[in-house]
Every structure is written in C-alpha cells, then in structure tokens.
TIKE-230690 format. One line per 8 residues: number of its first residue (from 0); their letters; for each residue x, y, z of N, C-alpha, C. Coordinates in pm, whole numbers, plus 50000, padded with zeros to 5 digits. Layout:
BEGIN
NUM	a	X Y Z X Y Z X Y Z ~ ...
END
This chain:
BEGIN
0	xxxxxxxx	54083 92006 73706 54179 92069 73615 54109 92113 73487 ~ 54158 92255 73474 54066 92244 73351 54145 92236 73191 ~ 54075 92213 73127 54171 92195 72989 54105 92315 72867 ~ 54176 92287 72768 54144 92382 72668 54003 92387 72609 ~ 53977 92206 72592 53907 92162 72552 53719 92228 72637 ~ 53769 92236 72723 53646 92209 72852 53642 92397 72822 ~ 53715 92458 72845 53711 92603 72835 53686 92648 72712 ~ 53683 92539 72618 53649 92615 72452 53486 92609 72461
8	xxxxxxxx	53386 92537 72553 53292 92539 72576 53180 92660 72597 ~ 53275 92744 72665 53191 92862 72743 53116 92933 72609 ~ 52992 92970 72638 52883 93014 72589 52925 93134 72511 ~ 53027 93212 72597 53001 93333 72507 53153 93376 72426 ~ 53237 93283 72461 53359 93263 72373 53353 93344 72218 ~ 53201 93277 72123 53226 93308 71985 53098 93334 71958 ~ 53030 93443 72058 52935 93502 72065 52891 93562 71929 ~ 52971 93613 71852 52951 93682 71746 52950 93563 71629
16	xxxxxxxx	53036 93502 71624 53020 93412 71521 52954 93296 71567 ~ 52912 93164 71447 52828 93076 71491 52920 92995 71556 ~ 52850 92922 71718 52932 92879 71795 52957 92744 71791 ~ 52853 92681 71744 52855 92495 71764 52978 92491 71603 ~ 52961 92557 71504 53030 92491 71407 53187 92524 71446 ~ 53202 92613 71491 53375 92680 71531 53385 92559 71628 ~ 53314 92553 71734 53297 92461 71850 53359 92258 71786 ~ 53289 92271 71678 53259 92117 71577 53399 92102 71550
24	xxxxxxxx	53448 92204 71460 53553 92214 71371 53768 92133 71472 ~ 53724 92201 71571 53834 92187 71675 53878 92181 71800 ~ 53717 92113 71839 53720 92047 71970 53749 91907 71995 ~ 53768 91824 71900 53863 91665 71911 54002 91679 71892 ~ 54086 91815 71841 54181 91887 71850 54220 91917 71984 ~ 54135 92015 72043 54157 92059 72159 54162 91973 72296 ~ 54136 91839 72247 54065 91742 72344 54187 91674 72382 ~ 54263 91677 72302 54450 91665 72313 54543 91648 72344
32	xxxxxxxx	54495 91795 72399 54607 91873 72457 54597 91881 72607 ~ 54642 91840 72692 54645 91826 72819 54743 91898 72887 ~ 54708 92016 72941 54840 92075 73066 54898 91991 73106 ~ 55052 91999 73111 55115 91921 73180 55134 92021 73312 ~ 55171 91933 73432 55236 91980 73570 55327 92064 73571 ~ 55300 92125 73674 55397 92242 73652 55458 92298 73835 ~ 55519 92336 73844 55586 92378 74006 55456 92499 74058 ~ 55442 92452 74187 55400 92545 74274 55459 92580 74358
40	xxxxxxxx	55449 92709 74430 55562 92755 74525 55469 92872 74575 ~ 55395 92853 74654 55259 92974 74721 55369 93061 74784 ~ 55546 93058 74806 55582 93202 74879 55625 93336 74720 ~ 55585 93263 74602 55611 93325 74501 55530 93403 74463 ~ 55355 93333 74478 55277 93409 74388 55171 93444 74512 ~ 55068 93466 74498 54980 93535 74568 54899 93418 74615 ~ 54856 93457 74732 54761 93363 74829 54617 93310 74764 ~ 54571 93388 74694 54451 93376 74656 54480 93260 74534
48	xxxxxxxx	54576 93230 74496 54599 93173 74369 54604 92998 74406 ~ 54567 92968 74541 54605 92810 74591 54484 92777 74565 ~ 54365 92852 74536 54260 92753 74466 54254 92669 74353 ~ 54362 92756 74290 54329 92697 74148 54466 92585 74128 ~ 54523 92517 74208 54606 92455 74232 54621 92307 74223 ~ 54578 92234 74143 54559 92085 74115 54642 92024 73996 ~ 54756 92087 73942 54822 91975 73867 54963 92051 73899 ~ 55020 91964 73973 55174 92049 74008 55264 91932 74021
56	xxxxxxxx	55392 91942 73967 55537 91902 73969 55544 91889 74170 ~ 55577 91779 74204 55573 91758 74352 55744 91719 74384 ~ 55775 91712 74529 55908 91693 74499 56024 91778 74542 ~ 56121 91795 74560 56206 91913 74608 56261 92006 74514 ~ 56278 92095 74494 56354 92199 74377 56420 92096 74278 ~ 56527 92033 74337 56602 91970 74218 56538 91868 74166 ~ 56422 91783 74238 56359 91681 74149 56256 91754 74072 ~ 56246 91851 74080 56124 91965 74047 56190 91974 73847
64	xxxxxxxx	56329 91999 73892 56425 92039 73786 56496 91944 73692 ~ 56486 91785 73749 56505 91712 73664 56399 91649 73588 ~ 56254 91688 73688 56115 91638 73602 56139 91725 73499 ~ 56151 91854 73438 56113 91886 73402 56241 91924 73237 ~ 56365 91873 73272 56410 91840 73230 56397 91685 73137 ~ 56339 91605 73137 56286 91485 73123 56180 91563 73033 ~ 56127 91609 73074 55993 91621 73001 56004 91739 72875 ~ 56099 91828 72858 56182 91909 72754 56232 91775 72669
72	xxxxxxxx	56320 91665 72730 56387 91584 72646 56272 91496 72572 ~ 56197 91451 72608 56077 91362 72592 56021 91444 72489 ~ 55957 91533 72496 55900 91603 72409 55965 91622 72275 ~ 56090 91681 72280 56206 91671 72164 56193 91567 72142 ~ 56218 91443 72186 56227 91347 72109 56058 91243 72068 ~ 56016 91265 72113 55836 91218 72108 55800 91306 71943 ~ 55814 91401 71938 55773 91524 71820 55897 91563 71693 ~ 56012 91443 71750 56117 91498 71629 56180 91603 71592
80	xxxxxxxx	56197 91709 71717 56211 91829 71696 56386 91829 71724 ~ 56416 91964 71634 56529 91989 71625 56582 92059 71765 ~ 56481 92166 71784 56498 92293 71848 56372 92292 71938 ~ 56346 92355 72047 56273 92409 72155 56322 92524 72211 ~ 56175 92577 72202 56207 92751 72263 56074 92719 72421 ~ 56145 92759 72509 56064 92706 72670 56030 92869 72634 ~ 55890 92888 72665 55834 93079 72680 55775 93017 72798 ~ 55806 93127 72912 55748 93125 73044 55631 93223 73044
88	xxxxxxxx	55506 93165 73077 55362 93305 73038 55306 93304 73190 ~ 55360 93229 73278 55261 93235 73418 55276 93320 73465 ~ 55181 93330 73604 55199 93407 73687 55296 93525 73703 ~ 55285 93689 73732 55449 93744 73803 55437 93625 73947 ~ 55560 93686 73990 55636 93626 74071 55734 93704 74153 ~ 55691 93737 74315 55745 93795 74403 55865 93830 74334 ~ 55939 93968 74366 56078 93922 74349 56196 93880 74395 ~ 56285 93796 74383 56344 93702 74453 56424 93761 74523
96	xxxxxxxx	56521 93769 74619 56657 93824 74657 56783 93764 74598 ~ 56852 93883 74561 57024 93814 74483 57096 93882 74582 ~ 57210 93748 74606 57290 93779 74736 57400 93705 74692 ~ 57535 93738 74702 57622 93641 74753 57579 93486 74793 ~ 57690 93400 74764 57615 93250 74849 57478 93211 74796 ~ 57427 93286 74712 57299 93237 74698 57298 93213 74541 ~ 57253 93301 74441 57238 93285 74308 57344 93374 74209 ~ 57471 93451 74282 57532 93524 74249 57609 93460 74117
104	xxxxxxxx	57683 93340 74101 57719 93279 74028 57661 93129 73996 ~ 57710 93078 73896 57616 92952 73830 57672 92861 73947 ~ 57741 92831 74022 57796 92754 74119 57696 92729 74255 ~ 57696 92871 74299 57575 92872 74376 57483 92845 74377 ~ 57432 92887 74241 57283 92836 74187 57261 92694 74201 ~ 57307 92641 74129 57304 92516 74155 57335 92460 74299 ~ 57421 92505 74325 57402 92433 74475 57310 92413 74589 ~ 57286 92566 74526 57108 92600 74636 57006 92539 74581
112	xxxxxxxx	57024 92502 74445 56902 92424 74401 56920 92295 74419 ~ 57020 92167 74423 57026 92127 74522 57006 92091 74630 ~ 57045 92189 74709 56982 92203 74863 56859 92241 74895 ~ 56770 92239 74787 56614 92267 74804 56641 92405 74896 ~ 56701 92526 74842 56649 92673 74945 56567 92686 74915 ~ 56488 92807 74981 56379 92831 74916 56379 92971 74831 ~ 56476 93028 74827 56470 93169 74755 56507 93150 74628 ~ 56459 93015 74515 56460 92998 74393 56333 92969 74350
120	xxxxxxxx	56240 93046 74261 56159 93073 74241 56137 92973 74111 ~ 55985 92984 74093 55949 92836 74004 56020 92914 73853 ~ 56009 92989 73822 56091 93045 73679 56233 93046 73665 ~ 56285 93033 73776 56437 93035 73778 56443 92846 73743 ~ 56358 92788 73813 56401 92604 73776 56356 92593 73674 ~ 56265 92676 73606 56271 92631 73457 56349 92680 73426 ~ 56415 92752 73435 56482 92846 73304 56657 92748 73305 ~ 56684 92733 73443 56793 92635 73487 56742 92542 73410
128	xxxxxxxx	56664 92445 73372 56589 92325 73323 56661 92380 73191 ~ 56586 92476 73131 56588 92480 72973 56715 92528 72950 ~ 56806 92561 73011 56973 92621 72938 56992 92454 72967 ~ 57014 92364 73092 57035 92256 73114 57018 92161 72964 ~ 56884 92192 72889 56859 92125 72779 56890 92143 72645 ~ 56954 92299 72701 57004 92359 72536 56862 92444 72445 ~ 56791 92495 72562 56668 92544 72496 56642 92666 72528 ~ 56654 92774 72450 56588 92913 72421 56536 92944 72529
136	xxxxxxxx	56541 93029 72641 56456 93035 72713 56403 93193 72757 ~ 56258 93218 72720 56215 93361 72712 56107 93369 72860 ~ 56166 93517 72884 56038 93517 73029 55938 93612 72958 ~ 55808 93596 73009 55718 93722 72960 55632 93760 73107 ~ 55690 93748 73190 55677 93808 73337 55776 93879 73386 ~ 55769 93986 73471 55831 94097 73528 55953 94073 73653 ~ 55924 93971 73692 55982 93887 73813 56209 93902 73769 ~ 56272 93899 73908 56393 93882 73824 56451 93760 73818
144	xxxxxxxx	56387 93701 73728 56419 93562 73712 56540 93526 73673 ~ 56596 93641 73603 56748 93616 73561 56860 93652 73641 ~ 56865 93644 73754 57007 93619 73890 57120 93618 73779 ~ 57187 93716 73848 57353 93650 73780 57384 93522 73791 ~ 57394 93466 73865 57396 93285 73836 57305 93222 73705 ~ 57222 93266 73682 57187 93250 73552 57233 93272 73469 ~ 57258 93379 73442 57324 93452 73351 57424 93376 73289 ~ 57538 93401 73373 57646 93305 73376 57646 93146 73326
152	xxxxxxxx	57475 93082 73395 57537 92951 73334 57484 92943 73171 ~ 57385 93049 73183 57335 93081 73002 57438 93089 72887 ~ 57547 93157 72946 57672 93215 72860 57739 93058 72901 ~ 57768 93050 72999 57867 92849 73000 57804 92798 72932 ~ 57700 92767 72891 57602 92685 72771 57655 92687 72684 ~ 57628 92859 72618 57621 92928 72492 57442 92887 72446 ~ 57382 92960 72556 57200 92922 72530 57116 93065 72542 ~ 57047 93083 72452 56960 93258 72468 56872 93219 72506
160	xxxxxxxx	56909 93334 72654 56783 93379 72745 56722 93498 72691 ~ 56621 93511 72721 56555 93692 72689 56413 93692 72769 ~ 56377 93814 72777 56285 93847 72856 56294 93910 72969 ~ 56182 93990 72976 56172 94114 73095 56011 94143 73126 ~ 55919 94082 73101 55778 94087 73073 55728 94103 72919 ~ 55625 94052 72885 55565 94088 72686 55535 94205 72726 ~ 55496 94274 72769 55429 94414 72794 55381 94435 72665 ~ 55257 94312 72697 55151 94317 72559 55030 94353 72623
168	xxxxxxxx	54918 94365 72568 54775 94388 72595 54763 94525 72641 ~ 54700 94577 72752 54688 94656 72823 54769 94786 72839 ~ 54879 94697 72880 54967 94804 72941 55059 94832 72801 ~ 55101 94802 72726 55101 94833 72593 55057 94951 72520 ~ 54884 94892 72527 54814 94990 72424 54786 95153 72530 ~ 54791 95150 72635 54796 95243 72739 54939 95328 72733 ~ 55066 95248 72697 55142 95355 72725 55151 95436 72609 ~ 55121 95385 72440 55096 95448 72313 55027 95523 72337
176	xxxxxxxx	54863 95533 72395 54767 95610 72441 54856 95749 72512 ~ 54890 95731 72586 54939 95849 72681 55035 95894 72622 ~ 55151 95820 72546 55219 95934 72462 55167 95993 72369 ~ 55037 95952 72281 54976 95988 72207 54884 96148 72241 ~ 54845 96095 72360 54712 96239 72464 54851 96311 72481 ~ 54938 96282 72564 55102 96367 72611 55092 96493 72496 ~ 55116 96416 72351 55176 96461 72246 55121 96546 72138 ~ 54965 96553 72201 54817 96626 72169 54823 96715 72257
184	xxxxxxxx	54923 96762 72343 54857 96859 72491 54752 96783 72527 ~ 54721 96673 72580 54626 96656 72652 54729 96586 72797 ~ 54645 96565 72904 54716 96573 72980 54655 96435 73093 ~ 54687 96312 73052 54573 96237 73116 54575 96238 73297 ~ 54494 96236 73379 54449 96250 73530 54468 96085 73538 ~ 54373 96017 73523 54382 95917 73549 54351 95853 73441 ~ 54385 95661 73472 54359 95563 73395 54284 95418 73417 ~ 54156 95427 73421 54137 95289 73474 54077 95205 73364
192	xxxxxxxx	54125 95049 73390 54044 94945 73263 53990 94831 73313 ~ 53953 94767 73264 53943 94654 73283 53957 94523 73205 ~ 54025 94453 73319 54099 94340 73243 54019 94198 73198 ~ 53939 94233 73083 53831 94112 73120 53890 93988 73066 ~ 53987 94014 72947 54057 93827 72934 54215 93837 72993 ~ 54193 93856 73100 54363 93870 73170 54388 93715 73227 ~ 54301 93678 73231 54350 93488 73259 54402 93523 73425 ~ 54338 93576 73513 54339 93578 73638 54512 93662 73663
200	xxxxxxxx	54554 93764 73596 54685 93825 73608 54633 93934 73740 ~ 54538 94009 73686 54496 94119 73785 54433 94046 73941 ~ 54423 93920 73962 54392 93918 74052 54552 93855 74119 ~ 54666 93815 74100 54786 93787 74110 54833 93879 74147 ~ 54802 94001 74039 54911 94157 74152 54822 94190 74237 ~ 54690 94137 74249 54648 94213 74383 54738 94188 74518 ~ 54809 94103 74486 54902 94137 74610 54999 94171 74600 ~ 55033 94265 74698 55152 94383 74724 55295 94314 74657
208	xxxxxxx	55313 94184 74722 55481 94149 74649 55497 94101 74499 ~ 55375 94065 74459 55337 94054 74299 55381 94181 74225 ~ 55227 94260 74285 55288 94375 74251 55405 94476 74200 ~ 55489 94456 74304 55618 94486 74304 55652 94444 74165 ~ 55646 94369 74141 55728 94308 73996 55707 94408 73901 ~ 55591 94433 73915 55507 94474 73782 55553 94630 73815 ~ 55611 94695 73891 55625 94843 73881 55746 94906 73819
END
C-alpha cells in the first residue's frame, strides 16, 4: 500500500527546489496519514486497475455501507468536528443502469443495497453513507452516481449533494484553449496531451465503459 509519506520520496517530485529540506520539513507529517479502506467493485472500473488493489472495505454492499458510515461518525467525533463534506476523487466509474425496482426511488435503493445487487456502484454507497450521516456529499467523477433514488433520499435528509465531474486540469484548460483558437479563426484539427500527473485516470478510461462516463 502505498502512502503519502512513501510517495513524497520520489526523486524528482521537487526537482527544482531543494529536495531533502522540503522532504525534512513534512515527512513525520505525512507519515500520519494513512489511507483508509475503501470499496472495490472490478465490474465498475477497469480491469487493469486490480493491481493496484490492497486496502479495500470487504463485505457485502450494506456492510460495505455501514463500515463506512462508522468511520464518517468516528472521524466527526475523534477530530471534534461540527460538519463533514465526503468529496469523492476516485476512479470514473462504468455507468450504472436506472430502472424501475432498482434505484428509481430512495425505497428501492435501499433495498437493493440491502440485498447486495450488484448494479450499485462504489460511489453510490458512499454517497448513501454520507446523506445517511448528514454529510455534504460532492462527486468529482463523471459516473451517474446520482440515481433518482438518491436524489430523493438527499432531499428526505435535507443533505447537499453536488457534482458532475471537477472538469479540472486538462480538460479544462483545453476547452478555454479551443474557444480561445475558435474565437481567433483558428480552427483546431486535432488535440493530443499528455497526462503526466493524472494519478493513473488515463489509464482507467482506457477502457471503453469508463470511458463512456467521460463523454
């Protein structure tokens, strides 16, 4: 598993500036902070992504959803906090099917989560988790994590959801770019970049149902 700490290591991190003293300053800091577990669900995200797979929430959907519930409450109360805002930054995530009987209303939802189905995706049990806790809950992935059954039990709360992807970095500064060339008469052909601190995103849509999210 790797941690912050172990990754603040890499050689060329603070290439430009001096590295052992940045390195000195906030690595018994970083030493800390430990990922907690989190849900895996390989029919969500892409195949290639089960390598990197060693600290996961084990268990059926709903024990998936009360760990993690526990661990929202724990935290609030471990840190004294008033308020918690849950931001979801992982992986996209296939997109799910909304059907009748399934996630159409907060009734269903829950029931299927429950019944361990499988067409509830690891962002939907958090996000169920965090209205469950009374906590803010933002997506910054493309996925439709918000089912009308969500919806619904967000508003039975009275808890703000938001999110639709950050459509930060890249794809961001690319679409300013092109309205910018657009708005110059220029006329761009193509666009290619590269994603060198994407934290393994571009290799996630390399597959087709990832993908999808992101279009």
């Amino acid at each position: 598993m790797v941690t912050l700490h172990t990754d603040f290591l890499c050689p060329d991190l603070f290439s430009i500036y001096t590295q052992q003293e940045l390195q000195d300053q906030i690595y018994n800091q970083l030493n800390t902070l430990k990922p907690r577990p989190s849900i895996y669900d390989p029919d969500f995200i892409a195949a290639n992504q089960s390598e990197r797979v060693d600290n996961i929430i084990k268990g059926t959907k709903y024990e998936q959803f009360e760990k993690i519930c526990q661990e929202i409450s724990d935290f609030k109360q471990q840190n004294n906090l008033d308020i918690i805002v849950v931001l979801w930054t992982a992986n996209a995530e296939r997109v799910c099917d909304v059907k009748p009987g399934l996630n159409t209303t907060m009734h269903e939802l829950e029931a299927f989560l429950k019944a361990n189905k499988a067409e509830i995706p690891p962002s939907t049990v958090f996000a169920i988790a965090s209205i469950n806790e009374g906590c803010t809950y933002i997506n910054g992935s493309p996925q439709n994590t918000f089912v009308p059954g969500l919806i619904e039990l967000a508003e039975h709360k009275d808890v703000f959801i938001a999110g639709d992807d950050f459509k930060s970095g890249q794809t961001k500064l690319k679409s300013v770019l092109v309205d910018f060339l657009v708005g110059a008469g220029i006329k761009p052909v193509s666009i290619v970049s590269y994603n060198h601190l994407g934290n393994n995103d571009g290799k996630n849509l390399s597959a087709p149902h990832q993908f999808r999210s992101k279009e």
